[in-house]
C-alpha beads as a LAMMPS data file, in Angstrom:
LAMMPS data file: protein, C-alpha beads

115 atoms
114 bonds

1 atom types
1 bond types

-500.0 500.0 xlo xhi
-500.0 500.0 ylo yhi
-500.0 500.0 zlo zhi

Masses

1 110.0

Atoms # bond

1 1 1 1.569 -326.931 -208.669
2 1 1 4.834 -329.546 -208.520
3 1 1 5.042 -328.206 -204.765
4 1 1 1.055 -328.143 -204.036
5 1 1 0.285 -331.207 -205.403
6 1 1 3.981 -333.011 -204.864
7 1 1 3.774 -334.253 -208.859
8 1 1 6.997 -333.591 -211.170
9 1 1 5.684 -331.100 -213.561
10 1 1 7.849 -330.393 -217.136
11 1 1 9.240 -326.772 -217.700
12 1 1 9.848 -325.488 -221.288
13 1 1 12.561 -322.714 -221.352
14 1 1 13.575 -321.076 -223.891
15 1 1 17.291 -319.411 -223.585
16 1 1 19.848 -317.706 -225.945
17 1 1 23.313 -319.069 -226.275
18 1 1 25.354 -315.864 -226.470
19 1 1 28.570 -317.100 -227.100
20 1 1 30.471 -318.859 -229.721
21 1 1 29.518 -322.071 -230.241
22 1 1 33.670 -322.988 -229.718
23 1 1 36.692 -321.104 -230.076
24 1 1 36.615 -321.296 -234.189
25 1 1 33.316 -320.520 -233.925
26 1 1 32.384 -316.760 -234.753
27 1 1 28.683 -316.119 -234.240
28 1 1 29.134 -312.198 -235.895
29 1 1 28.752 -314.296 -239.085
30 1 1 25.477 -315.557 -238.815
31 1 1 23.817 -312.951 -236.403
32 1 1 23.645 -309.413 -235.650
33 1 1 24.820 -307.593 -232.651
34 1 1 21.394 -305.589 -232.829
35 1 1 20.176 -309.391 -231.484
36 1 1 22.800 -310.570 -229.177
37 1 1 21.924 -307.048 -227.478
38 1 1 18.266 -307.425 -227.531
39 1 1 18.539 -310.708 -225.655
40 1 1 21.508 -309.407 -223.546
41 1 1 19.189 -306.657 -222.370
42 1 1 15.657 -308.356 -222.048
43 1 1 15.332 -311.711 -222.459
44 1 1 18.356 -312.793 -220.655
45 1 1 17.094 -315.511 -218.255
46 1 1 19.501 -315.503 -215.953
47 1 1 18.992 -311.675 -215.605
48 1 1 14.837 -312.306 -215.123
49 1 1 15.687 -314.987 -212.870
50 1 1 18.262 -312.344 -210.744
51 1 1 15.593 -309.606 -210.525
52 1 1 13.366 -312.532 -209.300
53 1 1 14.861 -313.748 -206.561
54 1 1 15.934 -309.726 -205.367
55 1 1 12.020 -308.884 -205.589
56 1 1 11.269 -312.219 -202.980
57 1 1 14.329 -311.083 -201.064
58 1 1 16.068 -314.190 -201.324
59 1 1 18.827 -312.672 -202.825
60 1 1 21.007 -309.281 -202.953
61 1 1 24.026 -307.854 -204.099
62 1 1 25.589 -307.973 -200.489
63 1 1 24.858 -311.733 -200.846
64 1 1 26.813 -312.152 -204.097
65 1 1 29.721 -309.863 -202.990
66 1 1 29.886 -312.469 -199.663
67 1 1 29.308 -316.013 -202.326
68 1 1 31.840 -314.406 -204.652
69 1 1 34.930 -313.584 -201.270
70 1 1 33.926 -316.808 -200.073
71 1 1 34.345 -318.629 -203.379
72 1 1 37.335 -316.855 -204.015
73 1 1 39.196 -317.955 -200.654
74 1 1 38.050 -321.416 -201.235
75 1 1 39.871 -321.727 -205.253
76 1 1 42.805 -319.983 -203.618
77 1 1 42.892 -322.668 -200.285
78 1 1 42.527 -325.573 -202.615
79 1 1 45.675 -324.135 -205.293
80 1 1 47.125 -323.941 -202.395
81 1 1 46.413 -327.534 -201.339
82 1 1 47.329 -329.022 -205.170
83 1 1 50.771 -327.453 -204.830
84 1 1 53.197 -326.714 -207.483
85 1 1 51.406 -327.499 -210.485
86 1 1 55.050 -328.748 -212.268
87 1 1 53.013 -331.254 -214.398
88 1 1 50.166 -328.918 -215.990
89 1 1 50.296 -329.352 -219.542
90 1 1 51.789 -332.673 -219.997
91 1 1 48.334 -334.150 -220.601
92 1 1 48.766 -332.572 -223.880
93 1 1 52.304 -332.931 -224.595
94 1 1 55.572 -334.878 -222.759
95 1 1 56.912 -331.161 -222.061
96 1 1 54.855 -328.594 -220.459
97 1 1 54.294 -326.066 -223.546
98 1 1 55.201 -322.636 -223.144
99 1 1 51.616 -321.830 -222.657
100 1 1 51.375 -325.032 -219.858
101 1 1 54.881 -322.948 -218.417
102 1 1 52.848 -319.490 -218.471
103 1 1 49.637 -320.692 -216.792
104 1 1 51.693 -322.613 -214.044
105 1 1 53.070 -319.564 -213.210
106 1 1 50.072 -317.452 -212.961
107 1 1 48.708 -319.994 -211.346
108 1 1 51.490 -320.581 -208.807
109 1 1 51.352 -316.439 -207.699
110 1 1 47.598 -316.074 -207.723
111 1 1 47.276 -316.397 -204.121
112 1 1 49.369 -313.522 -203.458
113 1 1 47.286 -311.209 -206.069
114 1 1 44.466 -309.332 -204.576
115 1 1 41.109 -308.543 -206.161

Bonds

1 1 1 2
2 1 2 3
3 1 3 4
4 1 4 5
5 1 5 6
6 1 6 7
7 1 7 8
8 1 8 9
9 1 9 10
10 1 10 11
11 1 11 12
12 1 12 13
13 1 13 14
14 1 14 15
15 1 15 16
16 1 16 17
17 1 17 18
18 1 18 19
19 1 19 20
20 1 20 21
21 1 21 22
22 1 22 23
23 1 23 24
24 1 24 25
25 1 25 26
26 1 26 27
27 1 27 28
28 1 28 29
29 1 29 30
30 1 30 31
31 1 31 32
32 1 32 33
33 1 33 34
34 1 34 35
35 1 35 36
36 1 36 37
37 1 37 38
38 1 38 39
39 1 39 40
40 1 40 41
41 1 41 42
42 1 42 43
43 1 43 44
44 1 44 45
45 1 45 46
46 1 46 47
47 1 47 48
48 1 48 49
49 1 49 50
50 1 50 51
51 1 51 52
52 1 52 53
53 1 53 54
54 1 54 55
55 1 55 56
56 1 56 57
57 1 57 58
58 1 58 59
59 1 59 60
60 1 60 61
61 1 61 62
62 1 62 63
63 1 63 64
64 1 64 65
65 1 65 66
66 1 66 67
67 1 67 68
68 1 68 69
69 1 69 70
70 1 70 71
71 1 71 72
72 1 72 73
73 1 73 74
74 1 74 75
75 1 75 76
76 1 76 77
77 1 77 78
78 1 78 79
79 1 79 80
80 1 80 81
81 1 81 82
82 1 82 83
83 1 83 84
84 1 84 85
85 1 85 86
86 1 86 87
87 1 87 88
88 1 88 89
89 1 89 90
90 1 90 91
91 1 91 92
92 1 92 93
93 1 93 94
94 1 94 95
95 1 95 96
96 1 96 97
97 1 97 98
98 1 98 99
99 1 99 100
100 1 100 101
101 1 101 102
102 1 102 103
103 1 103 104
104 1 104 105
105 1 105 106
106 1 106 107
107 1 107 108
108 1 108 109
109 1 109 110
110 1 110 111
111 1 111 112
112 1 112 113
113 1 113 114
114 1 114 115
């Protein structure tokens, strides 16, 4: 119809947030993981949406292997590009914390890491 008749047309969707809400957030508290399943398993939309565009052939696994390399070489390029990332953590503090030192450093050899 939106395409057909070239008219913005409104689209309800409902989803499921399956996460925390924030990291001292836990969601066991208030819901089951009978129902984090269920929706996991059949109403996830991105799943639907997946299964979707495989069944028009607009998309395959072959094709997310390829997005995924490609994506990967172009985070690694542009670490590479940033440089040393001495300063990472001093937004939060005037000394890079020890966690700031740790994720520099993982961050620093994660070109040389392979899949």
């Amino acid at each position: 119809m939106a395409v057909r008749d070239a008219k913005p047309i409104l689209v309800e969707a409902m989803t499921y947030r399956g996460g925390h809400h924030s990291t001292s957030d836990d969601a066991s508290r208030y819901r089951g993981t009978d129902e984090l399943n269920s929706w996991t398993r059949s109403n996830n939309p991105l799943a639907r949406f997946r299964l979707f565009l495989e069944k028009k052939h607009w998309w395959s696994q072959q094709r997310e292997t390829d997005l995924r390399a490609e994506a990967r070489v172009a985070i690694l390029q542009a670490l590479e590009a940033a440089g040393p990332c001495a300063r990472l953590g001093r937004d939060v503090s005037r000394a890079a914390c020890a966690c700031g030192v740790a994720t520099c450093a993982a961050l620093t050899e994660s070109p040389n890491r392979k899949p």
